[in-house]
C-alpha positions as CSV (number, residue, x, y, z in Angstrom):
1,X,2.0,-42.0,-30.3
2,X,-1.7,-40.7,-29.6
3,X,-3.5,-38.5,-32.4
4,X,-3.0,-35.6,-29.8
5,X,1.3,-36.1,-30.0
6,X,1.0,-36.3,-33.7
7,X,-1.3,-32.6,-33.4
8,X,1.5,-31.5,-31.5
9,X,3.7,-32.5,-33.5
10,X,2.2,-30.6,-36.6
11,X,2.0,-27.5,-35.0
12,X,4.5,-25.1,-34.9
13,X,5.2,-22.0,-32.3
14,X,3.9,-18.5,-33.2
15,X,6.5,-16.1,-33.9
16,X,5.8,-12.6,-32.8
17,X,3.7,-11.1,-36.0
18,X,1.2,-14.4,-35.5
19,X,0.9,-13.4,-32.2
20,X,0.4,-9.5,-32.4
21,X,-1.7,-10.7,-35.6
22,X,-4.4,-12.5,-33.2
23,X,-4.4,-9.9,-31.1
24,X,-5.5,-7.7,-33.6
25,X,-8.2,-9.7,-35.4
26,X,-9.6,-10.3,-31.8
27,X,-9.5,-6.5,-31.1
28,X,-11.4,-5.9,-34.6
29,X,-13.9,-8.1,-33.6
30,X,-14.5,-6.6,-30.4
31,X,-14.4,-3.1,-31.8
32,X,-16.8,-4.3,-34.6
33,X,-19.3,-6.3,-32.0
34,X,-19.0,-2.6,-29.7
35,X,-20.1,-0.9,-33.1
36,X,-23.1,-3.2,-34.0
37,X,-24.3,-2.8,-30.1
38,X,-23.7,1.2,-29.8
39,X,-24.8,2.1,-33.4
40,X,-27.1,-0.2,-34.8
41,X,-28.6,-1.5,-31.0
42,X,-27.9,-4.9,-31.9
43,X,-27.4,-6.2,-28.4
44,X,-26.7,-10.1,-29.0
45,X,-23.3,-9.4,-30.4
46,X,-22.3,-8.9,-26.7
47,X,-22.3,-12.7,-26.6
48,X,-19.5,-13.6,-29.4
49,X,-17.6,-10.3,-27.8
50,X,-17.6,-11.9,-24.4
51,X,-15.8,-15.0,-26.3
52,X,-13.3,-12.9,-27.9
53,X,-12.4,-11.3,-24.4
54,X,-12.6,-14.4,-22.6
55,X,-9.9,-15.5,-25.4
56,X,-7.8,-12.7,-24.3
57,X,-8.2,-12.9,-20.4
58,X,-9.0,-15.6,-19.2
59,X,-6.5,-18.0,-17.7
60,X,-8.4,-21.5,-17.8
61,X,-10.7,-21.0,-20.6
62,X,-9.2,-18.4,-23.3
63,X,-5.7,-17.9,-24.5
64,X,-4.6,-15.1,-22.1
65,X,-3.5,-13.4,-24.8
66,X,-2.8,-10.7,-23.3
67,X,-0.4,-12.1,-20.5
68,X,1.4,-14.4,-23.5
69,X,1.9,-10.6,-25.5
70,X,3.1,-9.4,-22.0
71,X,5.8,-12.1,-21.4
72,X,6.8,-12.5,-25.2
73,X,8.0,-8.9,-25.9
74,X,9.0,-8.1,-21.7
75,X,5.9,-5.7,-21.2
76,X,3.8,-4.6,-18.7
77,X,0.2,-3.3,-19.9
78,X,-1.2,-1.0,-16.9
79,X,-5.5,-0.4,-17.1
80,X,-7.0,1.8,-15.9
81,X,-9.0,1.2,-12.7
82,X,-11.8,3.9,-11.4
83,X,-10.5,3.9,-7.3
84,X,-12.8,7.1,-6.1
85,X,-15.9,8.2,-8.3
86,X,-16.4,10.4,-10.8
87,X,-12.6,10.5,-12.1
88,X,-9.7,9.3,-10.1
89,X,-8.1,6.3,-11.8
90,X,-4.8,4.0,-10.8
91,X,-3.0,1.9,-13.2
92,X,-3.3,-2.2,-12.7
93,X,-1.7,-5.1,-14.4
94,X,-3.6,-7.2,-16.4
95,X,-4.8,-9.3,-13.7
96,X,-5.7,-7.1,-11.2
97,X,-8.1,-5.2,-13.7
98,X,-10.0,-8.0,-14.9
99,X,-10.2,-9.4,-11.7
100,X,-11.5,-6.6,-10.1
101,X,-15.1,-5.6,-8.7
102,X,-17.8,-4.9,-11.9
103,X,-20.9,-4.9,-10.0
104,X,-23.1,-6.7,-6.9
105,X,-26.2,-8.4,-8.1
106,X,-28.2,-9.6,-5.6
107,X,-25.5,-9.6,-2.9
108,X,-23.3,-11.1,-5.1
109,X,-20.0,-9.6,-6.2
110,X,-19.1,-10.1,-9.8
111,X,-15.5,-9.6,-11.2
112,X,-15.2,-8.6,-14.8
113,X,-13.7,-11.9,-15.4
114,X,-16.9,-13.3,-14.1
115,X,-19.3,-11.2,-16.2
116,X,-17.3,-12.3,-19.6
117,X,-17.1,-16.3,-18.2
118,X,-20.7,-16.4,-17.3
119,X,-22.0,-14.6,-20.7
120,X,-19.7,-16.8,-22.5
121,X,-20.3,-19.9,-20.8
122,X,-24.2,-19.7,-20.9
123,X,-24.9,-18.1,-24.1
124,X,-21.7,-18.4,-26.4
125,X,-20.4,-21.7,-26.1
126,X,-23.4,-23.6,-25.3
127,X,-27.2,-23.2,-23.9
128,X,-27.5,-24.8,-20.3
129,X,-30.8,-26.2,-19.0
130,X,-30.0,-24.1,-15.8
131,X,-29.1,-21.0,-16.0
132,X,-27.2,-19.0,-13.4
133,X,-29.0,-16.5,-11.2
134,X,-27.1,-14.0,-12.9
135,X,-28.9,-14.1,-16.6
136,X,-32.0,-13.8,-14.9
137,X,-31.2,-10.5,-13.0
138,X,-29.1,-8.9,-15.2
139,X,-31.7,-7.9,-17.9
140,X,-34.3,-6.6,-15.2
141,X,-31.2,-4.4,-14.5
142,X,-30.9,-1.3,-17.4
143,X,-27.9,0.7,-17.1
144,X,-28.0,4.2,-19.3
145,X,-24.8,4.5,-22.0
146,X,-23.0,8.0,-22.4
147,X,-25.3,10.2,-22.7
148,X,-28.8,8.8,-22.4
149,X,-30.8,12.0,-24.2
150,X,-28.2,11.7,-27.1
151,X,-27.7,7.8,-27.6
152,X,-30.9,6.5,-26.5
153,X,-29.6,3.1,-25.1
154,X,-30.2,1.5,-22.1
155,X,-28.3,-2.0,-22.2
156,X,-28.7,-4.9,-19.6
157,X,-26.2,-4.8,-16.9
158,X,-24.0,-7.6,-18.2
159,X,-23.7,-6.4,-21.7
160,X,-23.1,-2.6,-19.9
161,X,-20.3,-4.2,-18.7
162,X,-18.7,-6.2,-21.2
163,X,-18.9,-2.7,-23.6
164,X,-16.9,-1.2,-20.8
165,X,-14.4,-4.1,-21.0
166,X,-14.3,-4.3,-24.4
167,X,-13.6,-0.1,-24.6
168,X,-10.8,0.1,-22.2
169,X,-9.2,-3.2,-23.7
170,X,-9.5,-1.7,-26.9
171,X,-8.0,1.9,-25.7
172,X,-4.9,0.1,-23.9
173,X,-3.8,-2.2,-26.8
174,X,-4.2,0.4,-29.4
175,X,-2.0,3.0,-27.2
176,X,0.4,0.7,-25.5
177,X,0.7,-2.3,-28.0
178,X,0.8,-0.3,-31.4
179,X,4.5,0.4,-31.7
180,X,5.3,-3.5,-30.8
181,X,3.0,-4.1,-34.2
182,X,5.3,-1.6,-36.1
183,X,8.6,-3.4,-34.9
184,X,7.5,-7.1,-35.8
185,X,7.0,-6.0,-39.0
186,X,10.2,-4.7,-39.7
């Protein structure tokens, strides 16, 4: 038996409070890291809240935690997705809002998923001796929040659009996801 099949073995599955319990640490961190960059203008907390989304999207390097909370309790989250500017929204699964368009750099179209990866990958987890195009663009590019004569901020493209992320993930698990917190506790 390998020291992996004896870590296996140790382990135990996570009932439904765990589970709805990691969700909402990693939603207090992003809320928290969305705080420190909005209210304080600490903008390198973007890069440990593109880890905590990438834990909750992304298929082949997070925990898609939100897919595992969607098959668990037999949901189906729905995001919002802008379709026609200013206001006109539809509602997407999981997948088809994180993998859809956040912005062209350079001719190159970037999928939300793509935005958290690449901020993850190059600054979170580990420093690369080449960095992708991307890094070096996206701070040249200063996107206005809310209201720019009230907050003040201009952020970087890629952290503009990780806050975005992190707010509409944020708004969808505290409307849809709160009442499945209140039954696993009971």
């Amino acid at each position: 038996m390998t020291s992996k099949d004896k870590q296996k073995k140790k382990r135990k599955p996570v009932d439904d409070l765990g589970l709805l319990s990691e969700l909402n640490r990693s939603l207090y961190l992003i809320g928290h890291y969305s705080k420190q960059i909005l209210e304080e203008k600490k903008t390198v907390f973007g890069i440990p809240m593109s880890v905590e989304l990438r834990r909750l999207y992304s298929p082949d390097r997070g925990d898609l935690l939100l897919e595992r909370i969607e098959q668990r309790f037999d949901i189906k989250l729905k995001f919002p997705l802008k379709v026609k500017p200013p206001d006109e929204y539809e509602q997407v699964s999981v997948s088809e809002y994180i993998n859809s368009l956040a912005f062209v750099s350079n001719s190159v179209k970037y999928s939300k998923m793509d935005v958290i990866n690449l901020v993850a990958d190059q600054r979170g987890a580990h420093t690369d001796d080449e960095a992708d195009v991307f890094h070096y663009t996206s701070p040249f590019v200063q996107l206005p929040w809310g209201n720019p004569a009230k907050t003040k901020l201009l952020l970087p493209q890629d952290l503009h659009c990780l806050l975005s992320i992190s707010q509409v993930t944020y708004g969808v698990a505290d409307k849809q996801l709160r009442v499945l917190t209140l039954k696993a506790k009971k």
